[in-house]
N, C-alpha and C positions, 0 to 999 in steps of 0.2 A: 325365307332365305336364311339359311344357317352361316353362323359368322365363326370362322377360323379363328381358333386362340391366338392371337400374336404373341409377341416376344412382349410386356409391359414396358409401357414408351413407345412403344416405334408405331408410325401408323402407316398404313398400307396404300395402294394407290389408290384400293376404292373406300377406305377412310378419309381420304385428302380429297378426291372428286365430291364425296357426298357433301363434307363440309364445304366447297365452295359454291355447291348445287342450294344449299339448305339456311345459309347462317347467314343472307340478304334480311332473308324475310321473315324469322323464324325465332322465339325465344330459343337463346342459348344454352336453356333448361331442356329444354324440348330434345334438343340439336343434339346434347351429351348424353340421354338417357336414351337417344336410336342408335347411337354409336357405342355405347356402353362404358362411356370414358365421365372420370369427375367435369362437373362444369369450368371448374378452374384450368383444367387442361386444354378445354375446349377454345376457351378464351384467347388462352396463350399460343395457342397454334394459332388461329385464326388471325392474331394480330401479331405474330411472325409471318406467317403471311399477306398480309397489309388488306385483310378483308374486314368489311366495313360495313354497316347497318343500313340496309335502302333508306331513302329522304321519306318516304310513304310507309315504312314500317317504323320508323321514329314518330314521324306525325301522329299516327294509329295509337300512341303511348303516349298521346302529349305533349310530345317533346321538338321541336326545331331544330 
């Protein structure tokens, strides 16, 4: 699947579906090297958008 250059910054609608489909269950390393964006931007959209880390993929790292 070939990915349209966007304009730097802006993300597209199926960059916002993917990361809402993907960033539950998924390193957020993983998540920004499919979408071809720094992790750190990854990050920040995703928690402007109030998305959040499944209970089961926290567990799986150790973590509660």
């Amino acid at each position: 699947m070939a990915r349209k250059k966007a304009i730097k910054g802006l993300w597209t609608k199926s960059d916002v579906s993917l990361l809402k489909k993907l960033f539950p269950n998924n390193p957020t390393a993983k998540i920004a090297a499919k979408l071809g964006r720094p992790t750190d931007a990854v990050k920040k959209k995703a928690s402007r958008m109030g998305l959040r880390k499944s209970r089961r993929y926290m567990k799986s790292l150790g973590r509660a």
